[in-house]
C-alpha positions as a printed Julia matrix, in Angstrom:
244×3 Matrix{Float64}:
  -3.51    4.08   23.36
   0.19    4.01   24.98
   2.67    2.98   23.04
   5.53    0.8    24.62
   9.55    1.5    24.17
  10.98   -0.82   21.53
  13.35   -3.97   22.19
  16.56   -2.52   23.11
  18.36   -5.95   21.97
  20.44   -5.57   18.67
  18.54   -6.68   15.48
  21.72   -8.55   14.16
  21.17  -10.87   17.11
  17.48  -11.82   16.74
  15.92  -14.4    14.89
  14.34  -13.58   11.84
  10.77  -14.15   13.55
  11.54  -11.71   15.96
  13.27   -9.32   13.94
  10.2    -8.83   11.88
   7.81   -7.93   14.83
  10.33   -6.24   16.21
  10.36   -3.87   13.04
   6.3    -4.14   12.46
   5.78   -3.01   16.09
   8.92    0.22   15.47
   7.27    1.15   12.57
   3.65    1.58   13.75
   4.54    3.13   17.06
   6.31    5.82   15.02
   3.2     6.25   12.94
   0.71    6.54   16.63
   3.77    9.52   17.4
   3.48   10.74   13.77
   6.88   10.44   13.38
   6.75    8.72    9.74
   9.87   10.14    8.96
  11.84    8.36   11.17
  15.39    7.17   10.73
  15.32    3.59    9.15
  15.42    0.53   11.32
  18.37   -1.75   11.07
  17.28   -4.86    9.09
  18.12   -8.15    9.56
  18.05  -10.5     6.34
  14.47  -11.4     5.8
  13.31   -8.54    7.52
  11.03   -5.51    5.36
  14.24   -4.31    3.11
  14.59   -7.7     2.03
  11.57   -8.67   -0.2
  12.08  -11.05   -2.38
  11.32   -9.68   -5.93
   9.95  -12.77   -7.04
   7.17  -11.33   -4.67
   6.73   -7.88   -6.32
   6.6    -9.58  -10.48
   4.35  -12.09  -12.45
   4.65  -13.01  -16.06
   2.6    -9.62  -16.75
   2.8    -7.15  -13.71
   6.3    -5.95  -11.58
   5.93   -3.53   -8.11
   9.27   -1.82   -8.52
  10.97    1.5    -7.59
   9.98    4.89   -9.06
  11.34    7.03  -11.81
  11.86   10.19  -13.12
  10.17    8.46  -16.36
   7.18    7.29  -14.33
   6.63   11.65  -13.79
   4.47   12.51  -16.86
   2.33    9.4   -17.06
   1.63    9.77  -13.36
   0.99   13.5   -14.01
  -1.66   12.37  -16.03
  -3.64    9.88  -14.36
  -3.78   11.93  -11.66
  -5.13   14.73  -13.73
  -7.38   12.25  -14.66
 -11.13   13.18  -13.19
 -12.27    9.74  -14.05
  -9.57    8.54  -12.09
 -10.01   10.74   -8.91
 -13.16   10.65   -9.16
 -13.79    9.48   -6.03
 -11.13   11.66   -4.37
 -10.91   15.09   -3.4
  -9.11   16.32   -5.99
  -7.05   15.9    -8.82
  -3.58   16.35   -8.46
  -1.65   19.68  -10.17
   1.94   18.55  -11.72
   3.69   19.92   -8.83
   1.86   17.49   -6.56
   2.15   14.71   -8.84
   5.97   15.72   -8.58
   6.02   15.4    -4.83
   3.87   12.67   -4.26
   6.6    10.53   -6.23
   9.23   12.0    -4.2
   7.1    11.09   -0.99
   6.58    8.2    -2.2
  10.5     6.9    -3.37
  11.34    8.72   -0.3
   9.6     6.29    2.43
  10.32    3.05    0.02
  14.27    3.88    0.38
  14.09    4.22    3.99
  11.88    1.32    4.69
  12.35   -1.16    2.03
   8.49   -1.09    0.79
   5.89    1.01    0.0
   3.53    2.31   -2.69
   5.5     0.82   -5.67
   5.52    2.05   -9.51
   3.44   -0.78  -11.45
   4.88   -1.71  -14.94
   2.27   -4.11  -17.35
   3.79   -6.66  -19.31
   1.65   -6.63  -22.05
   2.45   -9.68  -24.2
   4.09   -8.8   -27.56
   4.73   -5.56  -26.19
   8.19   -4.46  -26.8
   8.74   -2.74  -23.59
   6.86   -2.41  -19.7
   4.03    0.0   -19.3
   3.65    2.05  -16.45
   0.01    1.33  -15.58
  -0.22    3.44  -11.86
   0.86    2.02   -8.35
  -0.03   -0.72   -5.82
   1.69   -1.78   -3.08
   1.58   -1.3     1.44
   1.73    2.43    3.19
   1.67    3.43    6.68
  -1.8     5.96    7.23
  -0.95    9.29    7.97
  -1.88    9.52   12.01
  -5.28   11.42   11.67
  -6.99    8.47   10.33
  -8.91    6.99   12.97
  -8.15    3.3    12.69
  -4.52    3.62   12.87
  -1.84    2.51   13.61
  -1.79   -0.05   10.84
  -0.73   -0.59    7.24
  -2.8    -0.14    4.48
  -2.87   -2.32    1.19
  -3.79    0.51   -1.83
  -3.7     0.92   -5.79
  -4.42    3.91   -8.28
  -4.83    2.84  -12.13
  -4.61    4.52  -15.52
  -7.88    4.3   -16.35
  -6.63    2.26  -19.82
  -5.66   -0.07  -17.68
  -8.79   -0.65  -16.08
 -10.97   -4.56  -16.52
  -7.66   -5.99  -16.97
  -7.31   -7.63  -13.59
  -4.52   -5.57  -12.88
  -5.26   -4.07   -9.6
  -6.63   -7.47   -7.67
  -3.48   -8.96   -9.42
  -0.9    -6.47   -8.2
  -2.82   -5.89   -4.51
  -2.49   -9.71   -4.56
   1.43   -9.59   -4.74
   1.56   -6.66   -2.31
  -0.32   -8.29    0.4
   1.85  -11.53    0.08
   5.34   -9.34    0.18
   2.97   -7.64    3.7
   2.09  -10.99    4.95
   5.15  -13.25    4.16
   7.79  -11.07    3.98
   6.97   -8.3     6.66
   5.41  -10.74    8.41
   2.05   -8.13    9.18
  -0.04   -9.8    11.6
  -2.94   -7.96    9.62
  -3.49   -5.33    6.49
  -6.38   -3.19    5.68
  -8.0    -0.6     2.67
  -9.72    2.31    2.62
 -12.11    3.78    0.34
 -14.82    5.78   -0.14
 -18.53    4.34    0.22
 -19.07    5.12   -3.27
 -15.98    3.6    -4.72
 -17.13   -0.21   -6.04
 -14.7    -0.86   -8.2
 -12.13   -0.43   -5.35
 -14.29   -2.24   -2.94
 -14.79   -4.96   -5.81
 -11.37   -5.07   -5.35
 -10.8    -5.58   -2.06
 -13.08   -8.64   -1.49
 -11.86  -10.19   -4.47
  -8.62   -9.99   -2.22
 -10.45  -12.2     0.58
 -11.15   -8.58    2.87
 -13.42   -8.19    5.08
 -15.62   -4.83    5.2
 -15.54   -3.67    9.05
 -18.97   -1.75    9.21
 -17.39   -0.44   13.14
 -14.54    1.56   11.0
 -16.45    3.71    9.01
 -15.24    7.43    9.3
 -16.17   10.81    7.34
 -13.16   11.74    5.76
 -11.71   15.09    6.48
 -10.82   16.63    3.18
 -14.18   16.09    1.68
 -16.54   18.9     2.38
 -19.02   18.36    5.07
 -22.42   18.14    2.33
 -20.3    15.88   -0.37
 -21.31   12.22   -1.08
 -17.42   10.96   -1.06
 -16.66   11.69    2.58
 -18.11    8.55    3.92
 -15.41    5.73    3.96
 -15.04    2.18    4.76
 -12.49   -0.24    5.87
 -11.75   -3.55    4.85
  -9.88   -5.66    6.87
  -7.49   -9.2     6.03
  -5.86  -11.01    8.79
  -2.93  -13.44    8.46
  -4.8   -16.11    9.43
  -7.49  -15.63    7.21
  -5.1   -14.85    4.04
  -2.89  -17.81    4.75
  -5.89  -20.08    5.27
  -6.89  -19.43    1.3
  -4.82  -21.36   -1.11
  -5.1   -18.88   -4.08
  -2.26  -17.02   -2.3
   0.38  -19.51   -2.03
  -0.02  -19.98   -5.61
């Protein structure tokens, strides 16, 4: 696939329309050239640094920044075999460590990302962190890029709540309205349901065509088959439930 050259035309002088698939197209060329470290693109208001927050929070969930208090409990879940059960591994502290910084890292220089998720439990005196939800860029060896990907990791206490079809709800709607993504997709292993319960709850559509053994699952394990879900904008604007 050949990538074109972007718009040389200064952002500050393009509509907001254009601005956005101006910035949409940037940022998955630099994911075909693997260069997801690139130097942020200037953003025009409206544009991906400027999601609205009312986008990212509902009376009982909030997508927001990460911090150093969001370390240990994220240490934990991801130490968690229930939890990654249905990845490779679990995570030592050290990765936990640097996955956060990864993380905060590409949600500084972008505007979006994988965001903390706090629960507002009612009565509860203060947030909970409950895991993260939120939009990522594939790393280039996955073979249906470029795109963005919609994804979500629980504490397993938080689990049956809602939570995750909630939160992935908000994240494709800040994707969608606010990034203006012509389309988002998820990725999972075959034997993940409850993600995949997830993800047509969230109006996707499994693409059969996409399936792919996943790399970092040995060649004889039951995990490394994985499917793709697809939602276009079309499709996600056509169902009321979202504007809601």
């Amino acid at each position: 696939m050949r990538s074109r050259q972007p718009e040389s035309a200064d952002p500050a002088f393009l509509n907001e329309k254009t601005a956005r698939k101006q910035a949409e197209r940037q940022l998955l060329q630099d994911a075909l050239a693997g260069g997801l470290e690139a130097a942020p693109i200037a953003w025009t208001p409206g544009s991906a640094a400027a999601i609205a927050p009312a986008l990212l929070a509902s009376p009982r969930l909030r997508l927001r920044p990460w911090q150093d208090a969001d370390r240990e409990p994220f240490a934990a879940m991801t130490a968690d075999t229930e939890v990654m059960r249905h990845f490779p591994a679990v995570l030592t502290r050290e990765q936990s460590d640097a996955w956060i910084d990864r993380m905060s890292r590409k949600i500084s220089e972008r505007g979006w990302g994988l965001w903390a998720l706090d629960y507002l439990a009612e009565g509860a005196p203060a947030p909970q962190f409950a895991g993260f939800t939120g939009l990522n860029i594939p790393d280039p060896q996955f073979p249906i890029g470029p795109c963005v990907e919609v994804g979500w990791r629980l504490s397993r206490r938080f689990w049956g709540l809602g939570l995750a079809s909630e939160a992935g709800r908000m994240a494709l709607r800040a994707g969608f309205e606010s990034l203006g993504l012509e389309e988002i997709v998820a990725m999972t292993t075959l034997r993940n349901t409850r993600s995949r319960a997830v993800m047509q709850r969230l109006g996707m559509q499994e693409s059969p065509a996409d399936e792919f053994d996943h790399w970092a699952y040995p060649t004889d394990s039951l995990e490394r088959r994985c499917c793709v879900y697809r939602l276009s904008r079309a499709h996600w604007a056509a169902n009321p439930q979202n504007r809601s």
